[in-house]
C-alpha positions as CSV (number, residue, x, y, z in Angstrom):
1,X,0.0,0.0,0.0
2,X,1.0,3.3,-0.8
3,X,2.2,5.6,2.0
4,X,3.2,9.4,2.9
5,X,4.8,11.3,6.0
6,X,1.6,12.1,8.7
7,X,2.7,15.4,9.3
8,X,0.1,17.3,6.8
9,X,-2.8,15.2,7.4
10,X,-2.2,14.7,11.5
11,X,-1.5,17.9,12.0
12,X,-4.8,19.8,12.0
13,X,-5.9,16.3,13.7
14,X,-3.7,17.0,16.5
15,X,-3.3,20.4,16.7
16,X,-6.8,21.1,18.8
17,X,-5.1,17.9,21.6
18,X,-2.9,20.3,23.7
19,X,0.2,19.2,24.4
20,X,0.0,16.0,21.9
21,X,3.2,16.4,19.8
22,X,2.9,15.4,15.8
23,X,4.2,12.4,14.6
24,X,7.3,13.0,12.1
25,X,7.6,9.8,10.9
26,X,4.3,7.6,11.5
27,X,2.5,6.5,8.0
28,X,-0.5,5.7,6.6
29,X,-1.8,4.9,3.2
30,X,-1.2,7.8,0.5
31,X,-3.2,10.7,-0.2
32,X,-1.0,12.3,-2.7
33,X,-1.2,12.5,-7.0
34,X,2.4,11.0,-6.0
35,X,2.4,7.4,-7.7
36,X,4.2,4.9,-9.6
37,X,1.2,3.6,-11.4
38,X,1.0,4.1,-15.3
39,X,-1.6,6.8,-15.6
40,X,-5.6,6.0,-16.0
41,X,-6.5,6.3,-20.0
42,X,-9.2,9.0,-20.9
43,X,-12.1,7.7,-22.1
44,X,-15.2,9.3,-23.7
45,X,-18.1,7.6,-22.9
46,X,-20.6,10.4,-24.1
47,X,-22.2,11.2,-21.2
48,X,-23.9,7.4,-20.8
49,X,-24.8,6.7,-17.0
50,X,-22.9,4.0,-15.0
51,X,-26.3,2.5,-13.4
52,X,-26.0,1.2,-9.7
53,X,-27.7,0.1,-6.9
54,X,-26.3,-0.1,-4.1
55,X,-27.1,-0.6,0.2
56,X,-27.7,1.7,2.6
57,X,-27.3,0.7,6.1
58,X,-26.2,1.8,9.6
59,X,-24.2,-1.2,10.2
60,X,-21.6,-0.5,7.1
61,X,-20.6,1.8,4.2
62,X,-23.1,0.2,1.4
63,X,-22.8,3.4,-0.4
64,X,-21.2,4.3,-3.6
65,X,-21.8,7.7,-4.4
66,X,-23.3,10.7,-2.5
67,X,-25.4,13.2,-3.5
68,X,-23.6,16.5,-2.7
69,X,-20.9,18.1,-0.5
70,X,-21.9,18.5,2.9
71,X,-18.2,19.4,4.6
72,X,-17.9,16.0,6.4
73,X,-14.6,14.5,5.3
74,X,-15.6,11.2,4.2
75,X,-18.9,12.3,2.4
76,X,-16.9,14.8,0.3
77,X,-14.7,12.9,-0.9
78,X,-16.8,10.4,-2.0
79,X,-18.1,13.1,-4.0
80,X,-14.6,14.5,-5.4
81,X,-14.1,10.8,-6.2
82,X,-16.5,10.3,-8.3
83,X,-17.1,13.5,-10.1
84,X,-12.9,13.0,-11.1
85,X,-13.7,9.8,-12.6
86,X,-17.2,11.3,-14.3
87,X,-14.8,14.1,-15.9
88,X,-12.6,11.5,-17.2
89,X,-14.4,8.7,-18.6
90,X,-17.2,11.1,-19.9
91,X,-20.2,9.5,-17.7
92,X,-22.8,10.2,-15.4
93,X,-23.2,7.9,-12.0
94,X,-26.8,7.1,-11.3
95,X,-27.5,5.7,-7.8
96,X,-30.4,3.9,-6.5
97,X,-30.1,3.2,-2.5
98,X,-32.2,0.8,-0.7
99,X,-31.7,-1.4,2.4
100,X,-29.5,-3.9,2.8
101,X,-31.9,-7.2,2.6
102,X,-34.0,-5.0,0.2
103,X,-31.1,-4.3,-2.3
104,X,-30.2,-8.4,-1.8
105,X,-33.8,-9.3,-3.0
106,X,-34.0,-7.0,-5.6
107,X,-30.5,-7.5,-7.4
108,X,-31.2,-11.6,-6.9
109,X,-34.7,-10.7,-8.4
110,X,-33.5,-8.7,-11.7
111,X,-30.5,-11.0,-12.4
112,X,-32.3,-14.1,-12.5
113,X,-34.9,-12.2,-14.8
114,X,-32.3,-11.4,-16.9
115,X,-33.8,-7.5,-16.9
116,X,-31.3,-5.3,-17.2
117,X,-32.1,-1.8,-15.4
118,X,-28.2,-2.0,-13.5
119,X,-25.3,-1.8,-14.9
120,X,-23.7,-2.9,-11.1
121,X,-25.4,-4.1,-8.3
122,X,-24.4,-4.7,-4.6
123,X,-24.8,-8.0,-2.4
124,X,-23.9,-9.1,0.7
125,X,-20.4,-11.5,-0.2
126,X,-22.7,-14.7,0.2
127,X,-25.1,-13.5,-1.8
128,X,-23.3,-12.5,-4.5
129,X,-21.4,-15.7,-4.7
130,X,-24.6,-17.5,-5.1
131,X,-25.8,-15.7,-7.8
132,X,-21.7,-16.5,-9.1
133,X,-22.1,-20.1,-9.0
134,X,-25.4,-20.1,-10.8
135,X,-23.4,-18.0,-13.9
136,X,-25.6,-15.0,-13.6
137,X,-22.2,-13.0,-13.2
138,X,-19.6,-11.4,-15.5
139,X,-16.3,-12.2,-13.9
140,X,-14.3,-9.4,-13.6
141,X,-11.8,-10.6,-15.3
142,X,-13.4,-10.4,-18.1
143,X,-14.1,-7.3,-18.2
144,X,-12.2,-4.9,-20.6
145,X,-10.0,-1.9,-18.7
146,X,-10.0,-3.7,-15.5
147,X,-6.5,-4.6,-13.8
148,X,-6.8,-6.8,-10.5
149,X,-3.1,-6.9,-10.2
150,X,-2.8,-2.9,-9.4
151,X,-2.3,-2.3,-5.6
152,X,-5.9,-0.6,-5.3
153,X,-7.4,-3.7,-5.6
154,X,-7.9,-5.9,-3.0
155,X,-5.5,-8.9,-4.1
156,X,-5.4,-10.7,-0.9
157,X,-9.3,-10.9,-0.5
158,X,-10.1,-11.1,-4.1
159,X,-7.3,-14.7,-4.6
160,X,-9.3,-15.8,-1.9
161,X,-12.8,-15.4,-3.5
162,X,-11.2,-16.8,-7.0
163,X,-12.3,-20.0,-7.8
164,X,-10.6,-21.9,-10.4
165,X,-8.8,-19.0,-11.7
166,X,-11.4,-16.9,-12.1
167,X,-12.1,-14.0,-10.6
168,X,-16.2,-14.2,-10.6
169,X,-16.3,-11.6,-7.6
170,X,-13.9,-8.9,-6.4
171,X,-13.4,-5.8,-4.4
172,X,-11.5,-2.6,-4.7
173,X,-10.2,0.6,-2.5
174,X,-14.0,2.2,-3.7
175,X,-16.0,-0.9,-1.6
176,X,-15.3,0.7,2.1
177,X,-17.6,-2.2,3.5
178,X,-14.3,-4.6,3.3
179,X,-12.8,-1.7,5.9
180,X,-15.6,-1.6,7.8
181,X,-15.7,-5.1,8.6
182,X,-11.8,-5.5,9.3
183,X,-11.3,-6.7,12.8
184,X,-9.1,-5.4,15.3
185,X,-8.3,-5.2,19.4
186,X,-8.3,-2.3,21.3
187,X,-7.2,-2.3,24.8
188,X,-7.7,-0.1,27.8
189,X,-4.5,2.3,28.4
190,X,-5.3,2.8,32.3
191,X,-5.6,-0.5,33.0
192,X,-2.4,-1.7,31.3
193,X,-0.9,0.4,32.9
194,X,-2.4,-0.1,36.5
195,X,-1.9,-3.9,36.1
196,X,2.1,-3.3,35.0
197,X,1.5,-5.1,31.9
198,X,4.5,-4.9,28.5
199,X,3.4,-2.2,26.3
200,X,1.4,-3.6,24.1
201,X,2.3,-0.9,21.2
202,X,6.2,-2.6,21.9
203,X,5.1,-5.9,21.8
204,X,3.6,-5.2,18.1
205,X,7.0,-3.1,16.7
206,X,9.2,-6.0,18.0
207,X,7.1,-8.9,16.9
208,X,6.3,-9.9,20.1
209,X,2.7,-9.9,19.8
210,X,1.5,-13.3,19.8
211,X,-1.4,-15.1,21.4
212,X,1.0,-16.3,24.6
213,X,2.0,-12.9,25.3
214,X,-1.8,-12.0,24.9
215,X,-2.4,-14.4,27.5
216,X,-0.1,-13.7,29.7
217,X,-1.9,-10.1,29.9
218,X,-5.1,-11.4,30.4
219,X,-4.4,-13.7,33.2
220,X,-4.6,-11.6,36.1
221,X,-6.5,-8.6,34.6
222,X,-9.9,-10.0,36.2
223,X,-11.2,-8.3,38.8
224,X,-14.6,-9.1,41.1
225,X,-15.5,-5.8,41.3
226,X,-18.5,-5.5,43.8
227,X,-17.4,-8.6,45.9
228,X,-19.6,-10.8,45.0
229,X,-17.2,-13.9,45.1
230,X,-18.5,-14.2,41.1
231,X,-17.8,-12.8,38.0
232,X,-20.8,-10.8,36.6
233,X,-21.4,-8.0,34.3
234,X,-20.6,-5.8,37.1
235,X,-16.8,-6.6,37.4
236,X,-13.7,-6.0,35.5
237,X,-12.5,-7.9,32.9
238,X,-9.5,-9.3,30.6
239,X,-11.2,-9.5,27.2
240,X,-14.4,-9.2,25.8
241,X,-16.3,-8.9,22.0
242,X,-19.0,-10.4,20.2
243,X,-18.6,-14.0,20.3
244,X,-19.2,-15.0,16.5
245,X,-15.9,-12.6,16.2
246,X,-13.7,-13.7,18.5
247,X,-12.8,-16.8,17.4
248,X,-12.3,-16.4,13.8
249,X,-10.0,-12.8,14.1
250,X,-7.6,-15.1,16.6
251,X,-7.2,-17.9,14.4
252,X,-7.1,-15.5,11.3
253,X,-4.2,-13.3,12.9
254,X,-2.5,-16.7,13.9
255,X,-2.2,-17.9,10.2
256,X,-4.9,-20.4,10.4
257,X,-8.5,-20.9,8.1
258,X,-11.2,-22.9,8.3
259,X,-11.5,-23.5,4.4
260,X,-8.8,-23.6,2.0
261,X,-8.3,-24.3,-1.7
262,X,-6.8,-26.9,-3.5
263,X,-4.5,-27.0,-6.8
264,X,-7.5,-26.4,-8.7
265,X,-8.4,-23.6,-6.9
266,X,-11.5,-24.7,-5.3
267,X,-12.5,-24.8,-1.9
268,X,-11.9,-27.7,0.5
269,X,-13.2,-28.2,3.8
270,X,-10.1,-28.7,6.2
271,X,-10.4,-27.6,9.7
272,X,-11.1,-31.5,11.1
273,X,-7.5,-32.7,9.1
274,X,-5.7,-28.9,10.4
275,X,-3.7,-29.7,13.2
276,X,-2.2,-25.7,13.1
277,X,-5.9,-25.4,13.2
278,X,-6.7,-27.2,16.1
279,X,-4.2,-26.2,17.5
280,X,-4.8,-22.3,17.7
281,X,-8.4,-23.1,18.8
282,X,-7.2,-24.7,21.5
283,X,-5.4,-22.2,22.5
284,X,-8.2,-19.6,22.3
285,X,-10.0,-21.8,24.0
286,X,-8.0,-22.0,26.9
287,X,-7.5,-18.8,27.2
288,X,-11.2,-17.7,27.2
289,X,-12.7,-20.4,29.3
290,X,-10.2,-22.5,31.1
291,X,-8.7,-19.6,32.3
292,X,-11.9,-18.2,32.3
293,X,-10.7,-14.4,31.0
294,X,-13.6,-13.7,28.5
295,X,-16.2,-12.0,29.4
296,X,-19.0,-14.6,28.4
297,X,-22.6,-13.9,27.9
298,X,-25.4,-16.2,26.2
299,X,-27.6,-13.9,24.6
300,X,-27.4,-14.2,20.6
301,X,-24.1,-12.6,20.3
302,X,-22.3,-11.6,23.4
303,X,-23.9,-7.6,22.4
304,X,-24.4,-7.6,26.3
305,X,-20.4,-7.8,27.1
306,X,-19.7,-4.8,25.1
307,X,-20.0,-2.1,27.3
308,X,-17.9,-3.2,29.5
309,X,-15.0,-1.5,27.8
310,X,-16.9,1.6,27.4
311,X,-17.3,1.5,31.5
312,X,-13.9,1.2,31.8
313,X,-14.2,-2.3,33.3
314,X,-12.6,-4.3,30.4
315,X,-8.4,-4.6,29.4
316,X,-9.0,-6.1,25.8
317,X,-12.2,-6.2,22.8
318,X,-12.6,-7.7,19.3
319,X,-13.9,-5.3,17.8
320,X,-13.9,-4.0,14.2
321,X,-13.8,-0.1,12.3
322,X,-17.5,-0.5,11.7
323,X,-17.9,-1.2,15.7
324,X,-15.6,1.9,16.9
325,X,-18.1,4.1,15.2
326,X,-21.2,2.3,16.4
327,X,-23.1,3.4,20.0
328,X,-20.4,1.3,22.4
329,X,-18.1,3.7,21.9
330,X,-18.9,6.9,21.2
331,X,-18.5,9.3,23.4
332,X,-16.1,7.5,25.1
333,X,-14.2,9.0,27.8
334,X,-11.3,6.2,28.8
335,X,-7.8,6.8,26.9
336,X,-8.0,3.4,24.4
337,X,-5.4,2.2,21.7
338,X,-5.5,0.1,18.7
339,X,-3.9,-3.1,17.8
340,X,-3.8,-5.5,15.5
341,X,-4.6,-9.4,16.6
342,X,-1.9,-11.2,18.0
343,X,-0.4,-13.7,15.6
344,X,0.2,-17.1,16.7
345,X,4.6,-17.3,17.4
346,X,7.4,-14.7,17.0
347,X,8.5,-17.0,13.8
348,X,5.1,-15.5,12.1
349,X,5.9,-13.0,10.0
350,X,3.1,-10.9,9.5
351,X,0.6,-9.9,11.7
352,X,-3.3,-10.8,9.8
353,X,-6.3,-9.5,10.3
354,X,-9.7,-10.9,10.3
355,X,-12.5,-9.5,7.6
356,X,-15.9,-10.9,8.4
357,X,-17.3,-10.2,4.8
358,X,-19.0,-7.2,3.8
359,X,-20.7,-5.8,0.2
360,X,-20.1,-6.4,-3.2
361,X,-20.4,-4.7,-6.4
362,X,-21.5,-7.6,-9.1
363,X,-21.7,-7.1,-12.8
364,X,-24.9,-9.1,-14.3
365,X,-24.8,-11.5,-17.3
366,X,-27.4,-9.0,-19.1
367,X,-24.9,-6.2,-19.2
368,X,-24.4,-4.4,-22.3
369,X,-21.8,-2.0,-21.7
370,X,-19.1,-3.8,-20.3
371,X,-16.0,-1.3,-21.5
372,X,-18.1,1.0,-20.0
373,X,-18.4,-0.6,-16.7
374,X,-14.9,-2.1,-16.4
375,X,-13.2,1.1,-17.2
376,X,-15.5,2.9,-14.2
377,X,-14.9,-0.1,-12.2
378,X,-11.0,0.9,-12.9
379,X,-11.1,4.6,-12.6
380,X,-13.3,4.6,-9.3
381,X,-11.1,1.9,-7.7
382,X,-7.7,3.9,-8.5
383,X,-9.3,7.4,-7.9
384,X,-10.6,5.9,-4.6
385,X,-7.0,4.9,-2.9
386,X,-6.1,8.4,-3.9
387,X,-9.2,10.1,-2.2
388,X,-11.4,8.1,-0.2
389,X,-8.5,5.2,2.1
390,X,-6.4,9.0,3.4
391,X,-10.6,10.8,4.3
392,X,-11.2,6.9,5.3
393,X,-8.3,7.2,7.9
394,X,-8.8,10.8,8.7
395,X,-12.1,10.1,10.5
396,X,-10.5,6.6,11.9
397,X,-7.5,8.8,13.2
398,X,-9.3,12.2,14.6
399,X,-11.1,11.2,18.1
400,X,-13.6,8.9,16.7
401,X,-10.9,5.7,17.0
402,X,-7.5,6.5,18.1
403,X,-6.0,9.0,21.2
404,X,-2.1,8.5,20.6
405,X,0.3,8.6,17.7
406,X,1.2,4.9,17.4
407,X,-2.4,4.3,16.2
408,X,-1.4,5.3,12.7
409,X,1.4,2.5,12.4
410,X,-1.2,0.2,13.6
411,X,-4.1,0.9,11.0
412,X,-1.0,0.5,8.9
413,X,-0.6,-3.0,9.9
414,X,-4.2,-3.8,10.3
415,X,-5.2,-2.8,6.7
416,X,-2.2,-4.2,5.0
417,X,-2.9,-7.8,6.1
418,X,-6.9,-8.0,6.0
419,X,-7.3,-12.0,5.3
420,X,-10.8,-13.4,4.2
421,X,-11.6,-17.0,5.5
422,X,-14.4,-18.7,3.4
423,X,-15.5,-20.6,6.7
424,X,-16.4,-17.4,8.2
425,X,-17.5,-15.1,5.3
426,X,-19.0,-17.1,2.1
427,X,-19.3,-19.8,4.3
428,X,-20.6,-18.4,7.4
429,X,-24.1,-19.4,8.0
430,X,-22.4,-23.0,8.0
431,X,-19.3,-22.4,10.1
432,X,-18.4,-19.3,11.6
433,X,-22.1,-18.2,12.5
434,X,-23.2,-21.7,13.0
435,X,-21.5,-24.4,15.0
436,X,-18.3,-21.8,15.7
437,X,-20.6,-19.4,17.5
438,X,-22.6,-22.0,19.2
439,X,-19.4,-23.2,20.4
440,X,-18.0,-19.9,22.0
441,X,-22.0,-19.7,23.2
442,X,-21.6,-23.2,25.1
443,X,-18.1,-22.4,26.0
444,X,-17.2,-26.1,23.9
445,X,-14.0,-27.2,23.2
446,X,-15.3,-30.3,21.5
447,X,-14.3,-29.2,18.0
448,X,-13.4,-32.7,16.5
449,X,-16.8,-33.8,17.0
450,X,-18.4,-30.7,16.0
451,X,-16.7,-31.1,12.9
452,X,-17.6,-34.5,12.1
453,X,-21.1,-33.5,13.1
454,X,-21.2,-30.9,10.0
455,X,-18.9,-31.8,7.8
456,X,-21.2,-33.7,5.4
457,X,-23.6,-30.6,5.8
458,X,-20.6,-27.9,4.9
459,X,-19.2,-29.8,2.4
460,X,-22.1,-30.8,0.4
461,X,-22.6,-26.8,-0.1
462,X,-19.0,-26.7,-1.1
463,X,-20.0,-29.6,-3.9
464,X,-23.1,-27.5,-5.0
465,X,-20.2,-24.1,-5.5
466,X,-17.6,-26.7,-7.0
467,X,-20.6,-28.0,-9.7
468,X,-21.6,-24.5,-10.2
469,X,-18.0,-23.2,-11.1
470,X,-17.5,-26.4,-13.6
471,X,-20.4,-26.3,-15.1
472,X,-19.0,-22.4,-16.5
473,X,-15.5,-23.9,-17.8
């Protein structure tokens, strides 16, 4: 990923925080015309619209365009974005918002008419893929102007979604749902520093942050706060987060996946043969329950835990960039940091980070003007890293999310590693939301079984993907 000096977009950010001095050396992803990409070819498309529908919803950025300028960062420039690329290619972008299960129905309902009113349409990731294996897609690589190999693309996520070398689905720097939904921990500054704990920010720089120093922190950092000789939702605790999510960012920042994909690029169910796997669940199994340091509630997700690290009374949360800007912690008064997951050993090179799906901009099989559409596709990505990822961060780095200037090297590392596990994204009805989550519910360690229990389930809707995809050869 492309990246500049902070010290012209932190300091205005900074400058209203007293005493905080400006980072000189901290980066983030680039804002500036400054690139080593070819430049974008000029189009003219005469003035034809680029017809899309697309989500709205309060849980993500569904969104592609937005109507006017309004002064908030992130809304305007959206809208420089996408009036650049309308200059360029000679088009006009036409944008029809619904809700997110409304926009799912409709898009499924006009594809498998074959009527044509949009030129792209947005899904949620499992929905889309569906409508994939039934080859009522255009893959993108088949689209003319469009270059998955360019940095604004998201390579990782989209060779993950590929299925027998085709790239049916894929996402790009303009899609800010696949932020939104990148996962993340962010721990409570007073109490790391009350209980005498490593500094966690160290740990990261050195490589050091892996899922036994993470455990070391945690034992300990329980506290029975009103002396009740139990551990309630009134006392203090070492980690908490929404149980469907903690689970798959640990094993996903320890190198681990529930679904891989075989020489012929097609998924293959694997986490009962794993034993790195089995291994890391373990492990976050002991740490949550045996040593009893997550904060474990039984209502449908865990949503009950949360506020305990807006009270103060939690050291670690799973949480995501979608969550940060959600009601558990705004307004937040406790100094917080940000940090990636810990990976699993020190040998690990890279720290990874957990994306638990998000939206997806499909192109039907009953589009006409594909040079059109790939070109805009092209252009909005590109224009998007340029624009958008440097307003995206801006909001993530002033007050909403971060209170120190470390936190930009970490959204560094968080965003340059986002991993996608089928199991807990395409998949994750069957997996990650199903027998995963019940698991982490039950507080179950029984994963063989569990996984002999639903493999024939999971891997009979593998067969019905692995048909579909043939079938298009």
């Amino acid at each position: 990923m492309k990246r500049f000096t902070l010290l012209v977009l932190l300091a205005a950010l900074l400058a209203g925080c007293g005493d905080t001095p400006v980072p000189a050396e901290t980066t983030v992803p680039e804002a500036s015309a400054e690139t080593t990409e070819a430049p974008l070819p000029t189009f003219d498309f005469e003035g034809i619209a680029l017809n899309v529908l697309a989500a709205e919803s309060t849980a993500y950025i569904g969104y592609l365009d937005v109507a006017e300028q309004t002064g908030e960062v992130l809304n305007d420039a959206i809208f420089a974005c996408n009036r650049a690329v309308e200059e360029r290619l000679n088009i006009v972008i036409e944008q029809t918002l619904e809700g997110a299960s409304a926009a799912n129905k409709t898009a499924e309902a006009l594809i498998m008419a074959s009527d044509h009113v949009y030129d792209l349409l947005s899904l949620t990731d499992r929905n889309a893929f569906n409508l994939a294996v039934q080859g009522m897609l255009l893959p993108y690589d088949s689209l003319p102007n469009v270059d998955l190999t360019q940095e604004y693309w998201a390579q990782g996520i989209n060779d993950t979604l590929r299925m027998m070398d085709r790239y049916w689905l894929a996402t790009g720097d303009f899609n800010l749902s696949y932020y939104d939904y990148t996962f993340m921990m962010v721990f409570n500054k007073q109490l790391a520093d009350d209980l005498k704990l490593d500094n966690p920010y160290a740990l990261v720089n050195s490589g050091k942050w892996t899922l036994d120093a993470f455990s070391k922190m945690c034992i300990g950092a329980n506290r029975d706060l009103n002396g009740d000789s139990k551990m309630d939702d009134a006392d203090q605790w070492a980690w908490s987060g929404a149980y469907q999510n903690i689970a798959p960012s640990l094993w996903v920042a320890s190198g681990a996946q529930s679904i891989h994909k075989n020489d012929d690029d097609l998924p293959v169910f694997t986490m009962g043969s794993d034993s790195h796997f089995t291994e890391v669940f373990m492990k976050i199994y002991d740490i949550a329950f045996t040593r009893g340091c997550y904060h474990h509630k039984t209502d449908t997700q865990s949503i009950t835990a949360l506020p305990a690290f807006k009270e103060g009374r939690a050291l670690f949360q799973t949480t995501s960039f979608q969550e940060l800007d959600g009601e558990y912690y705004r307004d937040m008064t406790i100094d917080y940091g940000i940090l990636p997951h810990p990976k699993w050993d020190e040998n690990q090179a890279e720290y990874y980070s957990h994306v638990a799906g998000g939206r997806l901009f499909v192109v039907p099989v009953t589009a006409k003007e594909t040079e059109m559409i790939g070109a805009s596709l092209e252009a909005l990505s590109r224009q998007a890293s340029e624009d958008i990822i440097p307003a995206y961060y801006e909001i993530a780095l002033k007050s909403k999310y971060t209170r120190d200037d470390e936190s930009a090297k970490m959204f560094d590392i968080i965003t340059d590693s986002r991993i996608y596990d089928l199991g807990a994204t395409i998949w994750t009805n069957q997996i990650r939301s199903g027998f995963i989550m019940r698991m982490m519910k039950d507080g179950s360690n029984a994963l063989a079984s569990e996984v002999e229990a639903n493999r024939a389930m999971v891997e009979g809707e593998l067969q019905k993907a692995i048909d579909g995809f043939k079938a298009q050869k």
